[in-house]
Legacy VTK file of the C-alpha trace (Angstrom):
# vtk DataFile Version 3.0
C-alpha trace
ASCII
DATASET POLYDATA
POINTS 98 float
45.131 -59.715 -51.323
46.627 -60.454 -47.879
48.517 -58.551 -45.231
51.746 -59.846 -43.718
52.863 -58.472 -40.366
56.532 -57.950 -40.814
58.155 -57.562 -36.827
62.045 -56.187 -35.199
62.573 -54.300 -38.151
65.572 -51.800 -37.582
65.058 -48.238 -37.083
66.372 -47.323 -40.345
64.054 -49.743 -42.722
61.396 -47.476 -44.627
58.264 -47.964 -45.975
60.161 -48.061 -49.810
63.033 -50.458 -48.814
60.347 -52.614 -46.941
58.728 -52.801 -50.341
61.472 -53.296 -52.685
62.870 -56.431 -50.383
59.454 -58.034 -50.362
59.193 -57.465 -54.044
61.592 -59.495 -54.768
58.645 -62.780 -54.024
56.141 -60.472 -56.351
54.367 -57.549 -57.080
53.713 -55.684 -53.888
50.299 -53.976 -53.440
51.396 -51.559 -50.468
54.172 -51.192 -47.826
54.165 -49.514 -44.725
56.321 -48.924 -41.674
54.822 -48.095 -38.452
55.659 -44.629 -37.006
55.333 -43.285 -33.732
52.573 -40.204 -34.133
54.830 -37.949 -31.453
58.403 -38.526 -32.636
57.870 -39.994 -36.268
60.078 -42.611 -35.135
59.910 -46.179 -36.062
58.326 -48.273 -33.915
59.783 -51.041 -35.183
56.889 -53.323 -37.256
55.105 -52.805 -40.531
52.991 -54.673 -42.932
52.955 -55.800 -46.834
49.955 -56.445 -48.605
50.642 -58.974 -51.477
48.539 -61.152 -54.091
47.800 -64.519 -52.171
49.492 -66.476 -54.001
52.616 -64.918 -52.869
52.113 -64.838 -49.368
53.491 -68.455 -48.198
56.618 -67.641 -50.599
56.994 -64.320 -48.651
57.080 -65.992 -45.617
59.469 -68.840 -46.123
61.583 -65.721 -48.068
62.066 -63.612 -44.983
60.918 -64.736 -41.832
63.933 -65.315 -39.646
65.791 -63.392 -42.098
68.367 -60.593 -42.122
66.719 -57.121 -42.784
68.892 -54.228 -42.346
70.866 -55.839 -39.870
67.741 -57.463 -37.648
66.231 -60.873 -37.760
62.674 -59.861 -38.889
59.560 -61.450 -37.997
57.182 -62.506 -40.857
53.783 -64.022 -40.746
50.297 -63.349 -41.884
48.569 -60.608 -40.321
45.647 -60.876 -37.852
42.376 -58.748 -38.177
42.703 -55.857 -35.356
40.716 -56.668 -32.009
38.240 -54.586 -30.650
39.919 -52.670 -28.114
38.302 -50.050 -25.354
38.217 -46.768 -25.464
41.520 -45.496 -24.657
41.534 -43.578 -21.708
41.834 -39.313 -21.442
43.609 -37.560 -18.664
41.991 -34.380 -19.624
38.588 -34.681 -18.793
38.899 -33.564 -15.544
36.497 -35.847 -13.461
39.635 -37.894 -12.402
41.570 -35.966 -10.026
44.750 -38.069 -8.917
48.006 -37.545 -9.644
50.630 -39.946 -11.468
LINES 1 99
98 0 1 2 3 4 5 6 7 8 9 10 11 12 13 14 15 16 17 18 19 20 21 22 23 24 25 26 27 28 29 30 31 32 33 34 35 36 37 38 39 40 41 42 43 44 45 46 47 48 49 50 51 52 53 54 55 56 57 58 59 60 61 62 63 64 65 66 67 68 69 70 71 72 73 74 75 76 77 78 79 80 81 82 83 84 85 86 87 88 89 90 91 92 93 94 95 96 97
């Protein structure tokens, strides 16, 4: 299995029509929009997770494609990078204001 970053998607593309457009390469093993934790909004990207073999076909399928009205952004996603700790406001050791 691999997992294809899929970027611009409109606002209105969910994690089930994500899946059925991609299905129409192959089978699709899972589908997801990313939401925004406060709003549950969109935030505009997702990712597909597809048999291999599939993959390069997805890509040359979509990428640059119409979506719901946006030209979407396909290609095969990288691992996540170590990132820092994110910083807390509410510790209170940092006193200044923003």
């Amino acid at each position: 299995m691999k997992k294809l970053y899929v970027g611009n998607l409109a606002y209105a593309t969910t994690s089930d029509s994500l899946r059925k457009s991609f299905e129409q390469v192959g089978p699709v093993a899972s589908a997801s929009v990313i939401t925004d934790k406060m709003s549950g909004r969109s935030r505009g990207f997702g990712f597909v997770e597809m048999e291999d073999a599939d993959v390069e076909k997805a890509i040359e399928m979509w990428n640059g494609k119409d979506l719901d009205g946006r030209k979407i952004v396909v290609n095969e996603a990288r691992p996540m990078a170590e990132r820092p700790p994110r910083r807390s406001f509410d510790r209170g050791g940092d006193q200044r204001s923003f």
